[in-house]
N, C-alpha and C positions, 0 to 999 in steps of 0.2 A: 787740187787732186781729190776724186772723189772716193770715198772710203768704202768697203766694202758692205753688202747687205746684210742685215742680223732680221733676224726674224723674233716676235716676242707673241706670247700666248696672252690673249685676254678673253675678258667675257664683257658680254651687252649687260648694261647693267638699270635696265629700263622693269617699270612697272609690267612686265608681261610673262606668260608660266614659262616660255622657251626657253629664257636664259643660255644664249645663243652661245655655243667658245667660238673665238675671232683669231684672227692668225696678223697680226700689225708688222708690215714690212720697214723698217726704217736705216734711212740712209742718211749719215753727217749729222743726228740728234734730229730728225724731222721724219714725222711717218708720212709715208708716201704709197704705202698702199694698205688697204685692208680687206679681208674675206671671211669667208665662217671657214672656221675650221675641218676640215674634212674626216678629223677623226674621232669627232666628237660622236660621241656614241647613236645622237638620239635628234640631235641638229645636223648632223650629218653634212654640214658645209656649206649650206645657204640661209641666207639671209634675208629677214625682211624689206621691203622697199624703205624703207627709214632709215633704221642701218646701214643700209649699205652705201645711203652718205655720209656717215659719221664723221668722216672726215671733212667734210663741208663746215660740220656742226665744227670741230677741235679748232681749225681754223679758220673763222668765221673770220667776218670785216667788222660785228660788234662784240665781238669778245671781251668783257670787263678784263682787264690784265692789271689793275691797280686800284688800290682802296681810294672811295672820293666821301666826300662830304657834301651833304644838299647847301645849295648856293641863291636860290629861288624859290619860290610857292611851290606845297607839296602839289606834285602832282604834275609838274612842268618839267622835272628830270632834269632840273640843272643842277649838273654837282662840279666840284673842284678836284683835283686829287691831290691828296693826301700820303702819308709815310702810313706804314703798317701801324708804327709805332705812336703817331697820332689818335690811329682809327681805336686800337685797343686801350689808350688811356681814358679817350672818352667814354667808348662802352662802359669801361671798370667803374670811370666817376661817377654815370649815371645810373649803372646799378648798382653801387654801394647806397647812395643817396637815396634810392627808389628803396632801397630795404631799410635804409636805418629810419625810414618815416613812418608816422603811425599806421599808413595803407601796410607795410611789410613787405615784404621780397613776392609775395602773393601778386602784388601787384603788376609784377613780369611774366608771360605769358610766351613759352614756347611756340611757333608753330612750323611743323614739318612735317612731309609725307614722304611718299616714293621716286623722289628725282631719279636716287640711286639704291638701288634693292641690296648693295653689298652688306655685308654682315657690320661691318666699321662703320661705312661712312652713311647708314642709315640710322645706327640703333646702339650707340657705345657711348665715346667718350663726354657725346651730346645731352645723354641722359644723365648722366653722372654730374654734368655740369649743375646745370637745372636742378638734380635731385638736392647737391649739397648747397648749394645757393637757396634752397628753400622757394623758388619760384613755383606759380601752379602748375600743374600737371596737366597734357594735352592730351583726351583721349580722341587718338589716330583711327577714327569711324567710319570716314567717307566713301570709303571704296568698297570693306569684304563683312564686316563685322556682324551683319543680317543673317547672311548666310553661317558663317562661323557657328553663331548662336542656335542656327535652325536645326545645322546638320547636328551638333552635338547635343543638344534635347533629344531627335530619333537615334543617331547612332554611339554618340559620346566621345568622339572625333569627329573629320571631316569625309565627306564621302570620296573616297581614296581607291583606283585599283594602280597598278601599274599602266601609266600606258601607253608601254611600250606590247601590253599586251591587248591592247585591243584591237590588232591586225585580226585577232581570232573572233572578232564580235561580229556576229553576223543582222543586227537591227541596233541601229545606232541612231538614237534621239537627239541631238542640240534642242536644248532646252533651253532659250532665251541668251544662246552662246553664238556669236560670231565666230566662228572654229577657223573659220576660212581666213579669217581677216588678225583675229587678236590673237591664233593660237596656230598658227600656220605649218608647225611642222607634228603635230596632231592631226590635224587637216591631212597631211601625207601618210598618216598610217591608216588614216580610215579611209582615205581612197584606195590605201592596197587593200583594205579588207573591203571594199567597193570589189576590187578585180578578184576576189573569191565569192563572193555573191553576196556581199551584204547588201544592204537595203540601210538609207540616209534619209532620215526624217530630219526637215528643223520646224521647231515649234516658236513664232517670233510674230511681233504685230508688224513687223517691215521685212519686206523681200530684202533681206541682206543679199552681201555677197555668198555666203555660205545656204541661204537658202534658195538663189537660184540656183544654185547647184548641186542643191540635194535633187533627191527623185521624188519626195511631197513636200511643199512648205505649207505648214499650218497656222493662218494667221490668226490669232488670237487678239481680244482687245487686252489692252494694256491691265498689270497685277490683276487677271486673274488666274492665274495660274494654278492655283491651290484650288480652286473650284475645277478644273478639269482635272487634276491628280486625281482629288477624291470623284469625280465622274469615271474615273478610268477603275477605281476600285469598287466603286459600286457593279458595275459590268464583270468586272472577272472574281467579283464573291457572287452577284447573280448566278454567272455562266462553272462557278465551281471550275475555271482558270488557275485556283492558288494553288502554292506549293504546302501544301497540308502538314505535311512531316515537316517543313523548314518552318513552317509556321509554330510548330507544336514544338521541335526544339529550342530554337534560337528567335522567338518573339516576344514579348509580352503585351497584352490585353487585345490580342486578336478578333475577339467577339465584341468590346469594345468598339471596336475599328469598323468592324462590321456594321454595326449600329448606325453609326455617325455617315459610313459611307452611302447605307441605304438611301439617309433626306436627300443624294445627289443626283436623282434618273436623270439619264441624259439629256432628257426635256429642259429639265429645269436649268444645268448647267449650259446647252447649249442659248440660253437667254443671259446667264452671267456673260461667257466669254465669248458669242458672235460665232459659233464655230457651228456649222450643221450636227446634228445627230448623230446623223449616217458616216462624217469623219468618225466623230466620238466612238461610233461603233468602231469604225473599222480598226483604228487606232489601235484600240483596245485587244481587238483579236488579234493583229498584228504582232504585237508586243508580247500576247501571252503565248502567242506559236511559232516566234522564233528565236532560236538560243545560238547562242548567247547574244544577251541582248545588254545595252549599254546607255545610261542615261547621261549626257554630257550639260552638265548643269551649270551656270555659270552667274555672273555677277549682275547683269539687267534683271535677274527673275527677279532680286530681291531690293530694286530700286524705291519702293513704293511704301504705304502705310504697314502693309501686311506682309511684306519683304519675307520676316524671318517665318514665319508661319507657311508663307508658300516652301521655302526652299527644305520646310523640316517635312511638310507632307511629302514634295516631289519625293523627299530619301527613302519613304515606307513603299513605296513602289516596288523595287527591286527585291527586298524582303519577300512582299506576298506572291512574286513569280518564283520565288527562289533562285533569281538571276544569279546572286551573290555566289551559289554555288561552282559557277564556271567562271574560268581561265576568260578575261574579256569579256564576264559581266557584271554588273551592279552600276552603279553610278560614280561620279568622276566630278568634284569641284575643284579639289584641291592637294597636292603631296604635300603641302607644309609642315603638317603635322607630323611626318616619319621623318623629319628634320633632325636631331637631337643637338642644337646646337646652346648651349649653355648660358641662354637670353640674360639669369639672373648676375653671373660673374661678369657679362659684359655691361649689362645697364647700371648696376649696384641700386635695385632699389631699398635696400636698407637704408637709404643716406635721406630717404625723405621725410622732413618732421612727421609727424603726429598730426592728423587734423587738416594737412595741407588740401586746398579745393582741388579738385576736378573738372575741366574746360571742356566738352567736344566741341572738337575743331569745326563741327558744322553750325555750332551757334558762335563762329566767330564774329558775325554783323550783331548780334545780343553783346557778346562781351569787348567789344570794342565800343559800343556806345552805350554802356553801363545800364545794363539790364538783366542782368543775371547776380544773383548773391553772392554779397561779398567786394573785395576792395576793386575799387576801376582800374583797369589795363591801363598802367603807364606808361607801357614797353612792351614792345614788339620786338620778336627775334625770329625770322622768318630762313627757311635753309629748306635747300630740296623740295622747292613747291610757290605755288605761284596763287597766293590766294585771291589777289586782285580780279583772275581771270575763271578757276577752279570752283571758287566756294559757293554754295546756293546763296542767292540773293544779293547779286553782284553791286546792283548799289545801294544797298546796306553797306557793307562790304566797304565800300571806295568813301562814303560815308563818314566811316569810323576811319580810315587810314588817311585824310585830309585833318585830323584833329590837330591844333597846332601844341597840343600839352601831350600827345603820344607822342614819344622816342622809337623811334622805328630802324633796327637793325637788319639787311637783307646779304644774304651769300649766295650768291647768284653766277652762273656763267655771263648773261649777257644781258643786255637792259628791257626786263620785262616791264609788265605792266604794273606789277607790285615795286618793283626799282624805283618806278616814278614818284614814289610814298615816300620813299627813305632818308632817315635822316643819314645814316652811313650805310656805306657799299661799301661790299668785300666782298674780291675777285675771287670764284670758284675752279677746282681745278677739273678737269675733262676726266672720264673714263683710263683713259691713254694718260693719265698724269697721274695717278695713284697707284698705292696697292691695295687690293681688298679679298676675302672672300664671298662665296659665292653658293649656297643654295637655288632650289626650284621650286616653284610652284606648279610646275608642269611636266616634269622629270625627276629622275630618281641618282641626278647626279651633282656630288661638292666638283668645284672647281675655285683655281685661286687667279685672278687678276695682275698680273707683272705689270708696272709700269714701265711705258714703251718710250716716253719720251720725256725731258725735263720741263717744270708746270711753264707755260707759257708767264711772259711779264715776271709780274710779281704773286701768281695765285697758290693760292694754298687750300690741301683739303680741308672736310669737314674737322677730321680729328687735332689737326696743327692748329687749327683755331681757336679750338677749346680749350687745347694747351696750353696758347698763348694768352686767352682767358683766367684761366685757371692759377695761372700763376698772375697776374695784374692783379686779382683778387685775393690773393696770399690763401690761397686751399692748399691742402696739402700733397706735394708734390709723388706720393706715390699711389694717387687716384687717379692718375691719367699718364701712365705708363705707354710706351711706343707701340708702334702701330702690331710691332712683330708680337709683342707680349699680349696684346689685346686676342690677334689671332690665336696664339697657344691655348688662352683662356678660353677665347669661346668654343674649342674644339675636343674640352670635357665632354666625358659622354653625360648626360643627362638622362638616361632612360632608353625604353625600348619601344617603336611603335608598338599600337595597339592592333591586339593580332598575331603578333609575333615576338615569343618570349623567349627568343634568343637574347644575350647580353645587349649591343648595342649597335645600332645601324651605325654607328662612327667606327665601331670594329675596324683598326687596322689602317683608319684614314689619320695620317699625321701632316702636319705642317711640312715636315720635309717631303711626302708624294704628293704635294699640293703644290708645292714649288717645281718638283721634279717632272710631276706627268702633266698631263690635262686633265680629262676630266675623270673622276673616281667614283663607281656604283657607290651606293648604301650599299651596306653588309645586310644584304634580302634576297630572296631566291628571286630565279628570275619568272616570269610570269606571277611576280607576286598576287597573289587574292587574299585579305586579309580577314574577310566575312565568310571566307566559305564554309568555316565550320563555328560560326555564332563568333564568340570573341569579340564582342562590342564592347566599346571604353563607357558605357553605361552603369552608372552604381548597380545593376541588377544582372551586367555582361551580356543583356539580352539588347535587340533593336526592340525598341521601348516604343511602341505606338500610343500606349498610358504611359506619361510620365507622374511618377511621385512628386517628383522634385518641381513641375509646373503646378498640381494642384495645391502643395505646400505656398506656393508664392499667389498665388491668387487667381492664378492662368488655368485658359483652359487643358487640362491634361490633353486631350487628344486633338487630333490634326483638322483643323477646320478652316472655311475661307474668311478672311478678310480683307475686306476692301479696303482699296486707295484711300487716301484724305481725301482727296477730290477726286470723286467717281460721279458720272451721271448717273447711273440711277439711283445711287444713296444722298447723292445732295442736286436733286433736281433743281432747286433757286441758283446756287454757285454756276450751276450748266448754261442755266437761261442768259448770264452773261458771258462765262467762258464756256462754249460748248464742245469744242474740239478737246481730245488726250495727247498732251506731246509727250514722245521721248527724246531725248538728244544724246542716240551714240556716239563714241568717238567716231571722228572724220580717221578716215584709213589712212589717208597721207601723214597722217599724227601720231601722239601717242599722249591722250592729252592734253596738255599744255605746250608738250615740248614739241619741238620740230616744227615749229609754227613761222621759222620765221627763215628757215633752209628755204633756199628760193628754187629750186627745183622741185621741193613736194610743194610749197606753197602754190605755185604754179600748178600742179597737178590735182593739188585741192579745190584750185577754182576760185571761189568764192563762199561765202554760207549761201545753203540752199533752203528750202523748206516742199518736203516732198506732200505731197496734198490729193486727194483722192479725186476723180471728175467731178463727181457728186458735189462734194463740199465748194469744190474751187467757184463752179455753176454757180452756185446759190450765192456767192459771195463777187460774182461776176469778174474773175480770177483766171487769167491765164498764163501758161509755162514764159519765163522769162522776166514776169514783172514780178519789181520791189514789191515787197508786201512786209507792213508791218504785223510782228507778232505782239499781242500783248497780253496782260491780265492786271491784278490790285498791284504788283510787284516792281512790275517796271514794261519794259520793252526793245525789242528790237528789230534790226531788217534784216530779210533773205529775199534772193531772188525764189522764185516760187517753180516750183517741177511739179505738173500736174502729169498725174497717171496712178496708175493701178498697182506701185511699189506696198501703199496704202490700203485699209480698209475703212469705209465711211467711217466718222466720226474721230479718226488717228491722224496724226500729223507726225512729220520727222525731220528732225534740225538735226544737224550734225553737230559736232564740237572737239576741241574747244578754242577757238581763235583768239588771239591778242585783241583786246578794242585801237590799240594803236595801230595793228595792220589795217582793220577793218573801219576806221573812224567812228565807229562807237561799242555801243556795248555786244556784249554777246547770249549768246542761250540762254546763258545762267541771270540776265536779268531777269528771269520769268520763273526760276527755280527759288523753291521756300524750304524752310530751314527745318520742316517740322521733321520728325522724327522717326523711323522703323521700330513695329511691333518688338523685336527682340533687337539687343545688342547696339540700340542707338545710332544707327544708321546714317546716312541722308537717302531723301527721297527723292531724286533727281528726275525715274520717271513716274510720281504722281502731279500731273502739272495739267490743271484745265488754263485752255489760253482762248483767244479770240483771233480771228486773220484777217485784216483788211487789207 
């Protein structure tokens, strides 16, 4: 007999700013349906096309449901299965051994990112493990950390309005942001402020989906970005466009700025970024004559050498119109920052010795094959990420994880392409198998995660893992406290956005209406503007065009362009072999890594493509349908080739990021290097000259 239906509230708990709430139907312990939630403030009840298989994903046909052990050659993915109880003694004995050797506990190396964006099973008992183990420290770069860096030299946060108020914006830029595709229920505000009359620019070197559907797409060559910012400022200090009075309250070094904007005439920058004049013109007037206007800034602008540089000039934009003034203007990367969630009580980093290294996770192909300072990686411990497929310079990468003296731990849902490495496997639990909370990066609402159904097999979350670590290692048992204390903890108020000094945006939000409701504002007025009366998290509280604090470090104080690592015009000889600029956005069927292997998006992804201009295809005697290998010093790979005008001569576009097991071999990211972003240590994913035969 079949039991009645219950309903349970969850959230998407994917790398993206929506942070969806989900309504999971379950009947007899099995979900059997799911939907966005309808009364989610801001998601308002639908769902991405990836989501809304989620359940395909929970119940997949390769679901890891039990801890195995490698049985064959790394790399061949033969495992055995194993008792929980097997899995964690071995870890234990090999990182005791790995620490009491003269390399030290140093010698173990975390790596994790964004599988799962919850408050717990991203960023808690994980850290805490690691920190009192003495293992080095990963810094988590690869995604935002350019921009982070950019926006907080000009503004001293992130460039933040509400945007649930940008329905009121009537010229709205995407600026290097797929809106349409990664940020889709933004996309739906600014199409109602489409239906009052705004005006949708995207500024991108590929006809996204969000740029064919703007009313201008502005293709630009690849990082240069910061050279048309500063062409757009040169044009409205010419044309005396600025907001004079916002300038004189709420800026610092103006005339500065001024300066530096002048070396930009439009000439000149229309030679950096491929863009006519006469857009640059118009652009410009554009932007300066229609309010409120909106700059939607995002994570491709700052892919490149000059990443953080581009994303801190785009912020002085909105300053010198005085956009920042209105309801629905100024610029928009990120809400993370009006967060106040209590990072330090949940990671403990007091528990890290003294002196312990620092890894970015984008020179993980350097520190797996012993080339960075300090003891060799003798262990691996991989969760919420998929480095085999993910990291620049993919075989480097496969490289160092075939070493037969690395120990290689993975927690994993299902058998990725880094699985294939490991020495032990541990079954990860779903979305729908945990409890977590839940922040945004694209709204202004907490929400908590109910777990809807019991973990399939044998899988356990991030946090039971580490517990069961934690004690194999004899740590002491009230550092990794349950899951419900962990949430209490982190929902300390910490402080007050910047801009607003009221007590604190947690005001009033407890664990019991997190459990109780869905989802819960920040304690912020509504149409929050946080810049509109100065109030910048800048040591000076002004938008800092001269930074102190960059000329103290060695940096150029004010906003200027830098180019890619690999740019044709600044390294003409690198061109003459790789001449083409690739970038490789996410493929839309994806998110990622993940969803790669759902056979309905997979299906709808096709295949890898490589989208390629006439011009270029010509010359290479190239036409739509055929293999073409990509390559460069790095490595290589195949796509079917799409000639057409997506592109502008000299640009190429690979999607990503596929399994090489779907695909039988490698991916994009063979052809992606490791080097570094101007601010905040980045990766550069897209500064990449390639060749296409």
């Amino acid at each position: 007999m079949q039991h009645p239906l219950t309903t349970i509230h969850a959230v998407c708990p994917h790398d993206c700013p929506d942070t969806c709430g989900m309504i999971v139907t379950v009947q007899d312990g099995k979900a059997i349906k799911l939907r966005g939630d309808p009364e989610h403030p801001f998601t308002k009840g639908f769902l991405c096309q990836k989501v809304s298989h989620y359940l395909d994903r929970v119940y997949h046909r390769d679901r890891l449901l039990y801890p195995m052990k490698r049985v064959g050659p790394k790399g061949s993915g033969q495992f055995e299965r194993i008792s929980w109880d097997e899995a964690i003694r071995t870890i234990a004995e090999r990182f005791r051994a790995i620490a009491a050797s003269p390399d030290g506990p140093q010698a173990i190396l975390p790596y994790s990112y964004a599988g799962t964006m919850g408050k717990l099973m991203y960023a808690s008992l994980d850290r805490r493990f690691f920190h009192r183990l003495g293992a080095s420290l990963l810094d988590r770069t690869i995604c935002a950390t350019a921009g982070a860096a950019g926006c907080d030299i000009t503004l001293g946060t992130r460039a933040v309005i509400d945007p649930e108020a940008v329905v009121h914006s009537r010229y709205i830029i995407n600026w290097g942001s797929n809106t349409a595709v990664t940020n889709i229920h933004l996309w739906a505000v600014m199409f109602q402020a489409r239906k009052r009359g705004a005006k949708i620019v995207t500024i991108d070197p590929h006809r996204s989906n969000t740029a064919s559907r703007s009313d201008w797409w502005i293709p630009i060559r690849p990082g240069t970005d910061a050279a048309l910012a500063l062409g757009l400022m040169h044009i409205l200090f010419r044309d005396g466009r600025e907001d004079r009075d916002y300038l004189a309250r709420y800026c610092l070094g103006t005339d500065q700025l001024k300066q530096r904007a002048g070396e930009y005439d439009p000439a000149r920058v229309s030679k950096i970024t491929g863009i006519p004049v006469a857009d640059i013109e118009k652009l410009a007037n554009e932007y300066a004559s229609t309010s409120p206007s909106l700059i939607r800034l995002n994570y491709g602008m700052q892919r490149h050498g000059g990443g953080g540089m581009a994303v801190r000039t785009v912020c002085c934009l909105p300053a010198i119109t005085g956009a920042w003034r209105h309801v629905g203007g100024g610029a928009l990367l990120s809400t993370s920052r009006l967060m106040p969630w209590d990072s330090l009580a949940l990671e403990r980093p007091d528990l890290i010795p003294p002196g312990t290294r620092t890894t970015n996770m984008v020179n993980l192909p350097e520190a797996l094959n012993g080339e960075l300072p300090g003891p060799p990686v003798k262990a691996l411990f991989v969760y919420n990420s998929n480095p085999a497929a993910v990291n620049p310079n993919q075989g480097r990468v496969i490289e160092g994880l075939k070493r037969e003296d690395l120990f290689t731990v993975v927690h994993e849902l299902f058998p990725t392409d880094t699985v294939d490495y490991a020495d032990i496997v541990l079954p990860a639990t779903s979305q729908l198998e945990q409890f977590d909370l839940h922040s945004a990066y694209g709204h202004l609402y907490v929400q908590a995660n109910h777990p809807a159904i019991a973990p399939l097999g044998e899988c356990k979350p991030n946090t039971e893992v580490f517990r069961l670590l934690a004690a194999a290692m004899g740590f002491e048992r009230e550092l990794f406290p349950s899951d419900e204390e962990l949430a209490r903890q982190s929902l300390r108020p910490s402080g007050s956005p910047t801009g607003y000094p009221a007590a604190s945006a947690f005001d009033g939000i407890t664990l019991e209406r997190l459990q109780a409701n869905g989802a819960i504002r920040l304690n912020l007025p509504v149409d929050y503007a946080p810049f509109a009366h100065g109030n910048f998290g800048t040591p000076s509280g002004k938008c800092e065009f001269f930074s102190e604090r960059e000329a103290k470090a060695g940096r150029d104080p004010l906003p200027t362009y830098t180019p890619p690592h690999e740019d044709p015009q600044t390294k003409p000889e690198l061109a003459k072999l790789y001449p083409l600029q690739m970038v490789c956005p996410p493929e839309a069927s994806f998110l990622n890594s993940s969803f790669v292997n759902i056979d309905v998006l997979q299906r709808a992804a096709g295949e890898p493509t490589l989208q390629i201009h006439p011009h270029d295809a010509a010359a290479r005697q190239i036409t739509s349908g055929q293999t073409v290998s990509i390559f460069n010093a790095r490595g290589r790979f195949q796509a079917k080739a799409v000639v057409g005008e997506t592109v502008q001569p000299g640009t190429v576009v690979s999607f990503g990021v596929w399994w090489s097991k779907v695909t039988g071999g490698p991916n994009v990211n063979a052809t992606t290097g490791t080097a570094l972003t101007d601010l905040g240590g980045g990766a550069t994913f897209f500064d990449n000259l390639v060749e296409v035969a």
